[in-house]
C-alpha positions in Angstrom: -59.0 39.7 165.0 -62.7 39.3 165.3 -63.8 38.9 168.5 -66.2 35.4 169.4 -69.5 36.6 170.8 -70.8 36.0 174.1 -73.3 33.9 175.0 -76.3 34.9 177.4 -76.4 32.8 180.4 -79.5 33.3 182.8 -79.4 32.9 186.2 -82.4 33.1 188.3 -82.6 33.4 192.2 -84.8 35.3 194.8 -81.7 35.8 197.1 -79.2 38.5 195.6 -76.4 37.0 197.7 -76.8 33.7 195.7 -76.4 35.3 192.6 -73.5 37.3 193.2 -72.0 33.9 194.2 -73.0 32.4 190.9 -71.6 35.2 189.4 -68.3 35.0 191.1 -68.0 31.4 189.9 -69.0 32.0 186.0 -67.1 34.9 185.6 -64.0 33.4 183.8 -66.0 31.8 181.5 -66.2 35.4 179.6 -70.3 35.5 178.7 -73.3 37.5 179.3 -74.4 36.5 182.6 -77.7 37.9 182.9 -79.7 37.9 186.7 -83.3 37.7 187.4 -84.6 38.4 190.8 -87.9 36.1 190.5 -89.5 34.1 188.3 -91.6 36.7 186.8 -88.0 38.7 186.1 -86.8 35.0 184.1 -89.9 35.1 182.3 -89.2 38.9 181.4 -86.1 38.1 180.3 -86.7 35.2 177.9 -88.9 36.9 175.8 -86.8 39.0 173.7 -83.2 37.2 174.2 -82.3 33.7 173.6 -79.9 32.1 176.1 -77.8 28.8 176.3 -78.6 28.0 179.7 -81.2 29.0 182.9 -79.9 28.0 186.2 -82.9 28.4 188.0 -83.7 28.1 191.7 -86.2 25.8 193.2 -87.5 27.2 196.1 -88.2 31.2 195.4 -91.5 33.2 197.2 -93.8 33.7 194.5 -93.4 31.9 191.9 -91.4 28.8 192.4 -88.7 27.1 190.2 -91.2 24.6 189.0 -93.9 26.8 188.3 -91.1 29.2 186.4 -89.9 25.7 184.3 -93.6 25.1 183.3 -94.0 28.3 181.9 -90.6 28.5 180.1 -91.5 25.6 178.4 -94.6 26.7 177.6 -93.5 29.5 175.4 -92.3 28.7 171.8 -88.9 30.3 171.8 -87.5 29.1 174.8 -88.9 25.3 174.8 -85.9 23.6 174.7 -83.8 25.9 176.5 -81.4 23.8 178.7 -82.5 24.5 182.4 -80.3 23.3 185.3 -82.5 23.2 189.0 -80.1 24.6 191.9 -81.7 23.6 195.7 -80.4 23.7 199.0 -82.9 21.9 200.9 -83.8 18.4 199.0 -82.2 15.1 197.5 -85.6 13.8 197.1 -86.3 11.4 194.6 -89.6 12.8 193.8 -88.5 16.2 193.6 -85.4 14.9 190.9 -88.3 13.3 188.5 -90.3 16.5 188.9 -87.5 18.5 187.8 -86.5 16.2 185.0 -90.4 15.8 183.6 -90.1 19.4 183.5 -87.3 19.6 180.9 -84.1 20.1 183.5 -81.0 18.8 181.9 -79.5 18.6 185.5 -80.1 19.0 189.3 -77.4 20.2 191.9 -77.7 20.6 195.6 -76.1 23.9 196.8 -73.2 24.8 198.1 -72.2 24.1 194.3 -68.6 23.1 193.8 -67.1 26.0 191.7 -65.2 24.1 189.3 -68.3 21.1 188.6 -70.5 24.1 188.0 -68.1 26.1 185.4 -67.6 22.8 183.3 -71.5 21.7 183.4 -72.0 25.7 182.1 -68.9 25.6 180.0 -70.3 22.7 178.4 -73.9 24.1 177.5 -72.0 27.5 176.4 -69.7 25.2 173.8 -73.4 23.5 172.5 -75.2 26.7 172.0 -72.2 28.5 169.9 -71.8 25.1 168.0 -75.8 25.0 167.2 -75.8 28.8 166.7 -73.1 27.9 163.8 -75.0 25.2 162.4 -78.1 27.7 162.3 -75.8 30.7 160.6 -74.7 27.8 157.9 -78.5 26.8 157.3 -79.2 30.2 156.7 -76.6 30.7 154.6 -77.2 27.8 152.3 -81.0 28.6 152.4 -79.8 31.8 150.9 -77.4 30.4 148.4 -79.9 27.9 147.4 -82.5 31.2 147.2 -80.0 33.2 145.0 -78.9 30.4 142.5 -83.2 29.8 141.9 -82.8 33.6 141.3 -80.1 33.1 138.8 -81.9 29.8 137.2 -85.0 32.4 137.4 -83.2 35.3 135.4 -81.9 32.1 133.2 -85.6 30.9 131.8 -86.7 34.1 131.7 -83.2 35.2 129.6 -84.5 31.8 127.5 -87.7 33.2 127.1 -86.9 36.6 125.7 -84.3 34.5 123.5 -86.5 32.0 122.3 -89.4 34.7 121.5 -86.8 36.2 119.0 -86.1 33.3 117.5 -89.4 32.4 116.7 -90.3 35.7 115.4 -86.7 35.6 112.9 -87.4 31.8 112.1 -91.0 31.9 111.5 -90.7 34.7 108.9 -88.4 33.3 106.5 -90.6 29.9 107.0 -93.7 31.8 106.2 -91.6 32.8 103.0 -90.2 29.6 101.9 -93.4 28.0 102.3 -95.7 30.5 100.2 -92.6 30.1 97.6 -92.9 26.4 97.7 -96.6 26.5 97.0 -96.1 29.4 94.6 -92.8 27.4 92.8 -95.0 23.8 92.9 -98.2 25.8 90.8 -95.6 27.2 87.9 -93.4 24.1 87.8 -96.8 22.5 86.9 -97.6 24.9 84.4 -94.1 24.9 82.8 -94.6 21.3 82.9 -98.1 20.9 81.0 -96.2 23.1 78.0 -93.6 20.4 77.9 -95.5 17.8 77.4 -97.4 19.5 74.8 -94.3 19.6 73.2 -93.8 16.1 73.7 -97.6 15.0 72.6 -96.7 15.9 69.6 -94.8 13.2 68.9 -96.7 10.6 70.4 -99.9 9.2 70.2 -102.8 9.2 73.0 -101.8 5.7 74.3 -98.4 7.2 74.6 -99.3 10.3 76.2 -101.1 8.2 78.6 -98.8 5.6 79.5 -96.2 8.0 80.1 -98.6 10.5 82.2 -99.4 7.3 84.7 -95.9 6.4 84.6 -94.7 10.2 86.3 -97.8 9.6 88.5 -96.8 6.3 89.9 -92.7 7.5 89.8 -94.2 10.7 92.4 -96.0 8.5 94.1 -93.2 5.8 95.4 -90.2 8.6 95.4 -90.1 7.7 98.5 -90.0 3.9 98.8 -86.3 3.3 98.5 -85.2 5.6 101.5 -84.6 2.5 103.6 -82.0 1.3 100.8 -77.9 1.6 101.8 -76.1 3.8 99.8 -74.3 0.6 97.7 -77.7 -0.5 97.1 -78.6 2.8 95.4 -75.4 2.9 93.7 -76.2 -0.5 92.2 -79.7 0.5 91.1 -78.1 3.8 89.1 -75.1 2.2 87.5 -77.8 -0.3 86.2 -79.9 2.6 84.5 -77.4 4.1 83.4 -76.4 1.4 81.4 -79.9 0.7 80.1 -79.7 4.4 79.0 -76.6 4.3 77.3 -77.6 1.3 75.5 -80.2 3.2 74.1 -78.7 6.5 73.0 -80.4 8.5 75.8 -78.2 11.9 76.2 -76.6 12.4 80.1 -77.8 8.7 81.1 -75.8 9.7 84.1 -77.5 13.3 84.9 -80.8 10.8 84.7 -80.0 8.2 86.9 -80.8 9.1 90.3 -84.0 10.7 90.1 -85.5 7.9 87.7 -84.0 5.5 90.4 -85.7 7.6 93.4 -89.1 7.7 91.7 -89.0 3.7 91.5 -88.7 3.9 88.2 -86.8 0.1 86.7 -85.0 -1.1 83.6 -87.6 -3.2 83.4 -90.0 0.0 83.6 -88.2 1.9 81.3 -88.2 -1.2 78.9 -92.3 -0.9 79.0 -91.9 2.7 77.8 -89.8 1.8 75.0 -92.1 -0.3 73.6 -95.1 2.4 74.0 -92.6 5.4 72.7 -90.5 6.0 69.4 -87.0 5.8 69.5 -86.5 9.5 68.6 -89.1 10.5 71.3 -87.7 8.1 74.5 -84.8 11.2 75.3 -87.7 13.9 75.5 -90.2 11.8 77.4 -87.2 10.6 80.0 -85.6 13.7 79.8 -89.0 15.4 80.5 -89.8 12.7 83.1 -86.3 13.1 85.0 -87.0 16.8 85.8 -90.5 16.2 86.1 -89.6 13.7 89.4 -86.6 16.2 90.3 -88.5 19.8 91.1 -91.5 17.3 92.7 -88.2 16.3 95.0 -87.5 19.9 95.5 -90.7 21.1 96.6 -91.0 18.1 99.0 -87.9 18.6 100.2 -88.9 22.7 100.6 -92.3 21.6 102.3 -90.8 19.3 104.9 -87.9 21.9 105.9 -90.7 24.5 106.5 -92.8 22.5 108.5 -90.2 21.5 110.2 -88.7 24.7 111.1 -92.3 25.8 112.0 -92.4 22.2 114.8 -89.3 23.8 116.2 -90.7 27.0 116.7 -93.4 25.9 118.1 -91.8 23.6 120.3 -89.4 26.4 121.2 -92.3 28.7 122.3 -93.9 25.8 124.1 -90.6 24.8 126.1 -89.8 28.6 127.4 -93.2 28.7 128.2 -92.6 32.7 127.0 -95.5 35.0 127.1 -96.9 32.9 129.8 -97.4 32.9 133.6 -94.5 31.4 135.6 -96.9 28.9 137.5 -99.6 27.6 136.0 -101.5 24.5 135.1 -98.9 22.2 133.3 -99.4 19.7 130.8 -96.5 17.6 131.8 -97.0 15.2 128.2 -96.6 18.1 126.3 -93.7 19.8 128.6 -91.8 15.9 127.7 -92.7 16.4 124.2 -91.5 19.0 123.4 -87.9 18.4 125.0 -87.7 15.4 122.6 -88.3 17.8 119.9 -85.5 20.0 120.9 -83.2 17.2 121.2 -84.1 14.9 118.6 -81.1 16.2 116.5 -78.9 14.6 119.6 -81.8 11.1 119.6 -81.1 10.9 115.6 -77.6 11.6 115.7 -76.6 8.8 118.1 -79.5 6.5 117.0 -81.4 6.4 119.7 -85.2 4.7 120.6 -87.5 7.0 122.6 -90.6 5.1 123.5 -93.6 7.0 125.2 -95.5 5.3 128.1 -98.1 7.7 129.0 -100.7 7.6 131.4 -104.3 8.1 129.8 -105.5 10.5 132.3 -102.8 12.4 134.0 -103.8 15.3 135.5 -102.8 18.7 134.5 -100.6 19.9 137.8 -99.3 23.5 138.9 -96.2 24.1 138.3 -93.6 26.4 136.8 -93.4 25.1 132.9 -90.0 25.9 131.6 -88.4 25.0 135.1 -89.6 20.8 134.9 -88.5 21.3 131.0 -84.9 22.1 132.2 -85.1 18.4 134.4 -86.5 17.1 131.8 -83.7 17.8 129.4 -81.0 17.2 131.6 -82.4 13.5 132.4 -83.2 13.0 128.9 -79.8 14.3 127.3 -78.2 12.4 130.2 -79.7 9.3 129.3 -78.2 9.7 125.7 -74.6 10.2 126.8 -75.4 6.8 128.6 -77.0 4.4 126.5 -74.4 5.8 123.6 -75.2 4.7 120.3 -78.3 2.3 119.3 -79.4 2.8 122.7 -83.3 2.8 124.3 -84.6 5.6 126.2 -88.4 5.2 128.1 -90.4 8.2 129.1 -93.1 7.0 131.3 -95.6 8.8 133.2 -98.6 7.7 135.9 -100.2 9.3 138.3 -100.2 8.4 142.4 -102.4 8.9 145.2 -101.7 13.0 145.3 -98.4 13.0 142.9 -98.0 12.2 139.6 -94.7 10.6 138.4 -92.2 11.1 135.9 -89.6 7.9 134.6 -86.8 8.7 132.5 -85.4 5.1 131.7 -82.1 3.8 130.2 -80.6 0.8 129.2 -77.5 2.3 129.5 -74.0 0.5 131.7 -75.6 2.5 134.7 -74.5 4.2 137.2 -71.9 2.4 140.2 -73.6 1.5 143.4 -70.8 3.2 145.6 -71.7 6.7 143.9 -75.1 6.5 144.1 -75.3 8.8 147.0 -73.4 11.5 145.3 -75.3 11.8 142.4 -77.6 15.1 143.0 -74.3 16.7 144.9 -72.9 19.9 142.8 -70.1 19.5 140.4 -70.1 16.0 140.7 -70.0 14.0 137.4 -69.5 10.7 136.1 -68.7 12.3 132.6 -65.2 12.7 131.3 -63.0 16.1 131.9 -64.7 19.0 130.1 -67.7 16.9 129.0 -70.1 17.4 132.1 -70.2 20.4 134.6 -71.8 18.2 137.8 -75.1 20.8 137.8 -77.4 18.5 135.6 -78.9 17.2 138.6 -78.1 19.5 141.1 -80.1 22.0 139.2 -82.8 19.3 138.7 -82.9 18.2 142.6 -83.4 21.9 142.9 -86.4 22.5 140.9 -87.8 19.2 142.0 -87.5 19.2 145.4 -86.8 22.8 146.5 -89.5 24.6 143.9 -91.7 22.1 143.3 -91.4 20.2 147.2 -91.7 17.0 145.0 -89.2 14.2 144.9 -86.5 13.1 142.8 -84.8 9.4 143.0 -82.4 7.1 141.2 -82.6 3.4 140.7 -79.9 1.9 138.6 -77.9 -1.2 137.6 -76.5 -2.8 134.3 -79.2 -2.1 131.6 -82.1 -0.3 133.6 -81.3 3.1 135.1 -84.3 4.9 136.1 -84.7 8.4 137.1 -87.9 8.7 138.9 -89.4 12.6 139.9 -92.6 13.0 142.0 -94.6 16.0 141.8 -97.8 17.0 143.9 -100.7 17.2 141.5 -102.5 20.0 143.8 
């Protein structure tokens, strides 16, 4: 069994005899009892130990008691020292205030009774181990709190060594896809131009014409019925198909749904009948169905690319890889690009994002890919809240030496009577398995403990806001 440490207890007195009767009395109470012979011993003594009590004589040759209290409390370490005055010549009122102006925490006349004097020490010995313990805990949370912004340290930087090869893998392919969309787009067009040669032949240049603007207009709106339900689109095909049939057109169903993409209507296709030969309308609708359907392709090749190449970017931007861990932080483009990493999550449940952005915020320093991580835990825990169809604000503004950041939900929001608990670890409102309670721990953290900004909640039914302060020098 561990043994509890002593405490140092100082007793300071000019007559040995006195001190071997303090001694005596303090014995049993098992701690470092430590004697100075003057004040200029006390002094000596308190400047490389720290004690949980100074019984300290008044009247001592030399240097008094009072002179010796001055300059105790003069010195950093032991300023709040708990000193108790022992006399044997004075009740005096004026000497009592002196003594307590002068930081005692008590004042006894001598001959001290034994057994008031052990439980006045006892006391002060109980206090010191109990504020000692409260330090060691401190110290070990500062530490715990030190390691884990190690850990989340390691974390980024593990994120940016991850997200650099990503971007490197991803951007590659992209690079390839694009050049072989631009490449495929240039012989589609040429492979194109020698069908409708073919087709010229049978038509005259009226024809040619009318049919040329009609896969020019048909390109131009293939995207105007994207906002149509699926029933609606259904409608629109079973209707050309029918027009189709009714004309001897070969695979009126293989036709359908690209005429119907590029806007193109019975009554459209009536128009071309009229312009066209019967024996030339399969070729020319034929030749316009795959005409509209590699222009699909390539669009649909073209947007993936770029889109890959957004994330990258975005990727890069969010790690913050390749960069130094504080610098100058655009904190628009830090919010930015977190809704680009989870707009898969915004789209999938429907949700609104609306920007509110301050004009001129200020650029602030900071470590990047640390205020991302709040970021996206706010943000994605704003989606779990507001569910499906739900509104999500980002606002920022900037304060007399801060700048602020609002995530903003009209969500149920979160129950007054766990407000409080909120930033705790592993606490979470979220169902079993769904949530680990660190969101906002971790954010608190990087807010607060990093950053030595703020973080605060402000929520009820429809408005939960999420507001983090950062000093902007």
């Amino acid at each position: 069994m561990q043994l509890e440490p002593k405490v140092n207890i100082l007793m300071v007195d000019d007559e040995p005899k006195n001190l071997l009767a303090l001694e005596a009395i303090l014995d049993s109470l098992g701690q470092n009892l430590v004697k100075a012979y003057s004040g200029a011993d006390a002094l000596k003594c308190l400047l490389n130990e720290d004690f949980a009590l100074i019984l300290l004589d008044i009247q001592m040759s030399g240097m008094d008691g009072f002179e010796t209290a001055k300059l105790i409390r003069e010195r950093e370490r032991s300023r709040y020292t708990p000193i108790i005055f022992l006399t044997a010549f004075s009740t005096n009122d004026n000497l009592m205030f002196k003594s307590y102006s002068l930081g005692a925490v008590d004042y006894l006349m001598k001959p001290i009774s034994p057994e008031i004097l052990k439980s006045k020490v006892a006391v002060f010995v109980d206090l010191f181990k109990k504020t000692e313990e409260v330090k060691r805990q401190a110290a070990q949370l500062k530490m715990q709190e030190l390691q884990m912004l190690a850990q989340q340290h390691e974390k980024l930087i593990a994120l940016g060594k991850l997200a650099a090869g990503l971007a490197h893998e991803l951007n590659n392919p992209a690079s390839a896809a694009r050049r072989a969309a631009e490449h495929l787009c240039k012989k589609m067009q040429v492979l194109q131009s020698l069908a409708l040669k073919c087709i010229e032949q049978h038509l005259i240049p009226t024809q040619v014409e009318h049919v040329l603007q009609l896969r020019r207009d048909a390109i131009e709106h293939a995207t105007t019925l994207k906002n149509l339900d699926s029933l609606a689109l259904i409608d629109l095909e079973d209707e050309l198909t029918d027009w189709l049939k009714s004309h001897d057109v070969a695979d009126a169903w293989r036709l359908a749904p690209a005429l119907v993409a590029g806007g193109v209507s019975t009554l459209a296709l009536e128009r071309i009948s009229e312009h066209v030969a019967t024996d030339a309308l399969n070729d020319v609708l034929t030749w316009l169905e795959a005409t509209l359907s590699v222009a699909s392709v390539v669009n649909v090749l073209e947007q993936s690319t770029d889109r890959i190449f957004e994330i990258v970017k975005a990727v890069k931007a969010y790690s913050y890889m390749d960069q130094a861990l504080l610098q100058n932080v655009d904190l628009h483009q830090g919010l930015d690009n977190t809704l680009t990493i989870l707009a898969h999550k915004l789209k999938s449940f429907s949700v609104i994002v609306i920007r509110q952005y301050s004009q001129n915020l200020p650029c602030i320093p900071a470590h990047g890919s640390a205020l991302n991580q709040v970021w996206t835990n706010l943000i994605d825990n704003a989606i779990d809240a507001v569910g499906e169809g739900g509104t999500i604000w980002v606002r920022t503004s900037s304060e007399k030496d801060y700048v602020m950041v609002e995530i903003a939900d009209n969500g149920p929001g979160i129950p007054p009577e766990i407000q409080s608990q909120i930033f705790e670890p592993f606490f979470t409102t979220k169902d079993v398995g769904a949530g680990t309670g660190l969101g906002l721990e971790v954010a608190y953290r990087i807010v607060v403990g990093q950053h030595k900004g703020d973080i605060r909640c402000f929520s009820q039914p429809g408005d939960t806001r999420f507001q983090v302060r950062l000093p902007s020098t």
